[in-house]
N, C-alpha and C positions, 0 to 999 in steps of 0.2 A: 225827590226820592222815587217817589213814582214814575217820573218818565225815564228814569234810570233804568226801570224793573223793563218798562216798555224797550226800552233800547235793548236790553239787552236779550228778549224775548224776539226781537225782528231780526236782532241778528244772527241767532239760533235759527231761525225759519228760513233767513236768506242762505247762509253757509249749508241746507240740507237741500236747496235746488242748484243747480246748474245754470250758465247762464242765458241759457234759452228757455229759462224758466220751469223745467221739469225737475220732477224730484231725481237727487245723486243716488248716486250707485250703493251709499251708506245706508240711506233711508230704505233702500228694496233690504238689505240685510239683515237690516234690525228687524221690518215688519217681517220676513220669512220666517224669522225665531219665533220671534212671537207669535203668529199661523202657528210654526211646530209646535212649539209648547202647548197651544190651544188643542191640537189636534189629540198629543199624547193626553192631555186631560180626559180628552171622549174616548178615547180608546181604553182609558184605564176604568172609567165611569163605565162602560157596556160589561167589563169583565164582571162574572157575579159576585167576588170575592176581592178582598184587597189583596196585593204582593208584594211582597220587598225582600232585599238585598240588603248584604253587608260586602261592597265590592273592593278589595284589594289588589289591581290593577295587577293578578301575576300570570294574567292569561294576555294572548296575542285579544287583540281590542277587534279583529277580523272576523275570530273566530269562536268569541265567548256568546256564548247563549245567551250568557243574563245579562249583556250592553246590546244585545239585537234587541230582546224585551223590552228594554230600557229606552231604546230608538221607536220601540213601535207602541210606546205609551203603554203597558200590559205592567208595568213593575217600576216600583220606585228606590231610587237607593237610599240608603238612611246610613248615619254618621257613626261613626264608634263612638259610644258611649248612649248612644238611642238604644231601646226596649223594645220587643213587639208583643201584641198580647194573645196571635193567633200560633199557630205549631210552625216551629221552626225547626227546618231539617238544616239537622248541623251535624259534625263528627265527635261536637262534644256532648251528642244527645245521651239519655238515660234509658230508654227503652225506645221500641219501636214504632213506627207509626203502628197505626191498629184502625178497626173501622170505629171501634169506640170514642175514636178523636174527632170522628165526623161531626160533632155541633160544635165544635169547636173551631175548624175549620172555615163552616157555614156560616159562622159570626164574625170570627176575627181574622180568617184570610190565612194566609202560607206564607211563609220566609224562607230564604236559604242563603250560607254564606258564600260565598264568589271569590276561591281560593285556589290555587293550585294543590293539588294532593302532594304534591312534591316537598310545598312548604308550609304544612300543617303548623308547625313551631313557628312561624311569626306571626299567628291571629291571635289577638288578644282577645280569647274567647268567653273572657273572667266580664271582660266589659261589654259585651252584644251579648244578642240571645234573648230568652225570656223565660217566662215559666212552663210552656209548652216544648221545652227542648225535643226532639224525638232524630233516632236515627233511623234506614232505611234498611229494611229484610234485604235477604239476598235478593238481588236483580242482575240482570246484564248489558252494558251498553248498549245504544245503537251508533251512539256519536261518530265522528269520522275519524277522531284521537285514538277512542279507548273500544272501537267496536269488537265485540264479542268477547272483555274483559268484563267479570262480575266485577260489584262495588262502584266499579269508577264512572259514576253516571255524572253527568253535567248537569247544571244551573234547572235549565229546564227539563230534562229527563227526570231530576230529583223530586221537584214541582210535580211534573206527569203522576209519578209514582204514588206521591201523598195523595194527590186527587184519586185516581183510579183505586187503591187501597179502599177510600173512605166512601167508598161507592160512587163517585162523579167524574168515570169514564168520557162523558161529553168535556168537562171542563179540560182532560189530559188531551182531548183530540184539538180541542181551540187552540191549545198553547204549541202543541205539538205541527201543526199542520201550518208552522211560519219555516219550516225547517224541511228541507228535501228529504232526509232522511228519517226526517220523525215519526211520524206514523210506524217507523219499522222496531221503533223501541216497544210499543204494545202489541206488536204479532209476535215478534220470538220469546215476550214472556206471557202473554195471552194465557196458558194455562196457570203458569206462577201466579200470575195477578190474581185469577178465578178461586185460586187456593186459598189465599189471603183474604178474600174478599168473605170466604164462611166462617172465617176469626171472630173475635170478639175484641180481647183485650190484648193488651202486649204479649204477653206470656206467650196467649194459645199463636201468635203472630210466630214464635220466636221458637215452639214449638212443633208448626208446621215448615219453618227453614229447616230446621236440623233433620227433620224426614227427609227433605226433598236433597238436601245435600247429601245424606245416606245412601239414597237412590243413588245419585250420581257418580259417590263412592263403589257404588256397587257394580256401577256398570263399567266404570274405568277398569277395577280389579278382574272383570270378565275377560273387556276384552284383550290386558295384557295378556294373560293366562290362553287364551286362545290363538293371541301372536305367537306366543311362547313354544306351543305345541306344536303349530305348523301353520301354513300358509291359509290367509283367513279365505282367498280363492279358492282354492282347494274342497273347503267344507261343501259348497254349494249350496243352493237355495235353503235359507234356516227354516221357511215359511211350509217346504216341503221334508221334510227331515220324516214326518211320520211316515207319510204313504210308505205303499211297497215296493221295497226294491227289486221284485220280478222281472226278467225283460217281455213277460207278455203277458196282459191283462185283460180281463173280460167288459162288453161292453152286449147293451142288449139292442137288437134292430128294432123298427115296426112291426115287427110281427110277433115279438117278443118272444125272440130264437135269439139265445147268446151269439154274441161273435167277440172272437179274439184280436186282440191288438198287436203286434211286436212291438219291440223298443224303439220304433222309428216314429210309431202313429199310424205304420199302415193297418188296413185289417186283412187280416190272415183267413182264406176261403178253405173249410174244414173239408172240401173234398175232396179239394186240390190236396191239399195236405195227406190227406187218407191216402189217393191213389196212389200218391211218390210214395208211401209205405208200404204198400201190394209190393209183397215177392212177385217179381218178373222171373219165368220160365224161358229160354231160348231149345230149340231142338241143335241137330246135329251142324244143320247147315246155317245156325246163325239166326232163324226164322224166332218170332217170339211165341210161345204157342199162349193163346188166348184161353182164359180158364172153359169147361163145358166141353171143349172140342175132346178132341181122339188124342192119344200119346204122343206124340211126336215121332218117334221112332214106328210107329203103323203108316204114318202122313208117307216120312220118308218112303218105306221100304214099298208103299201103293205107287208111289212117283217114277222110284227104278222101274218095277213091271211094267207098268204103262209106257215106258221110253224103248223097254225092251219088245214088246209087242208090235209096237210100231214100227221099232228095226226089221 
């Protein structure tokens, strides 16, 4: 029985070399898994927090965020009908993340389900999940799908989100920066996030969206209304709407003697100015008569004599 076990153990060992004795081409395959798997281990082990997924295979496998995580050891998938005991952003959350969730986070880690939004109705959302359900304030993409759609944040933008929310901005840049476009999801909400981040509990979370949405309502309704009236080119600089619309305004020299401007930016030399304002006098013949002098008409009639003496 025993040299059965053996026989059959040498022949396992023979059929995984070649026959020049090197190990086959199977043997590099298995141990490469086995490397990866190792590797995803220490990659999940350096993160400061646990991660998981409920993944439903209805994204392109190229282009899902949470199967790159899932490649780079960061996030682990878990089964329908598995629990998680850390905050899981789902769509079937009850209120919102908040920074109040942050020890909860810090102990038990983030979730998020890995769905297509398209097909919300086939996750069985009754069986995942946990008791940290939470959904996600307004935000706005950065993804390459849904970029500059609110709501429609990815696998790992949803993650980012929770993180940076619950104050650990560092952890949304770790997970963010596997991603070319990552980093771009916390600049274009950079102040959103800052707003959220003075919250407390859900409420005041869910309280501060419905202001900033108001805002955005408010500025949409402007700038119809300003389409509406005429051409938003036309208005010109909104920054300068107060100054004066004068075309010539006052600026003071070095010597602090006002000088004027025109509408061009040139300055205008008040003397020059003055003189082209002096009444100009001409006499009979065309001559200008310069102020101080004699009449003109004595100028002339001295000029005749004198022409005539000389005849």
């Amino acid at each position: 029985m025993g040299k059965g076990k053996n026989k059959q153990a040498e022949d396992r060992s023979s059929k995984s070399r070649t026959s020049n004795g090197h190990k086959s081409k199977q043997h590099h395959v298995r141990r490469g898994r086995q490397e990866e798997g190792s590797q995803k281990t220490a990659a999940d082990a350096k993160f400061p927090v646990k991660l998981a997924m409920w993944d439903f295979d209805h994204c392109d496998p190229k282009r899902c965020s949470g199967k790159k995580l899932e490649r780079l050891g960061y996030i682990r998938n878990m089964r329908v009908g598995q629990k998680f005991q850390g905050v899981v952003v789902s769509p079937n959350g009850k209120g919102v993340v908040c920074p109040d969730d942050k020890e909860i986070v810090e102990s038990f880690g983030a979730a998020v389900v890995e769905c297509s939004w398209a097909r919300l109705d086939e996750v069985p959302f009754n069986k995942i999940g946990g008791k940290h359900e939470r959904l996600l304030p307004y935000l706005v993409a950065a993804n390459t799908v849904n970029y500059g759609r609110p709501w429609k944040l990815n696998c790992v933008e949803a993650l980012a989100a929770c993180f940076a929310i619950v104050g650990h901005i560092d952890w949304a840049e770790e997970l963010l920066q596997n991603f070319s476009w990552g980093l771009t999801f916390l600049d274009i909400n950079k102040e959103l996030i800052e707003v959220y981040q003075q919250c407390t509990d859900s409420a005041s979370v869910e309280e501060a969206q419905e202001q900033w949405m108001a805002k955005l309502e408010e500025e949409v309704k402007q700038r119809k209304e300003q389409s509406a009236t005429g051409d938003v080119w036309m208005m010109g600089n909104v920054n300068r709407q107060g100054e004066s619309d004068e075309e010539t305004e006052s600026e003071v020299d070095s010597l602090g003697k006002e000088k004027k401007v025109d509408a061009f930016g040139n300055f205008v030399d008040e003397s020059e100015s003055e003189s082209e304002e002096e009444e100009v006098e001409y006499d009979k013949l065309g001559n200008v008569i310069e102020k101080g002098s004699g009449s003109g008409v004595d100028e002339a009639t001295g000029a005749m004599k004198a022409l005539e003496l000389d005849a």
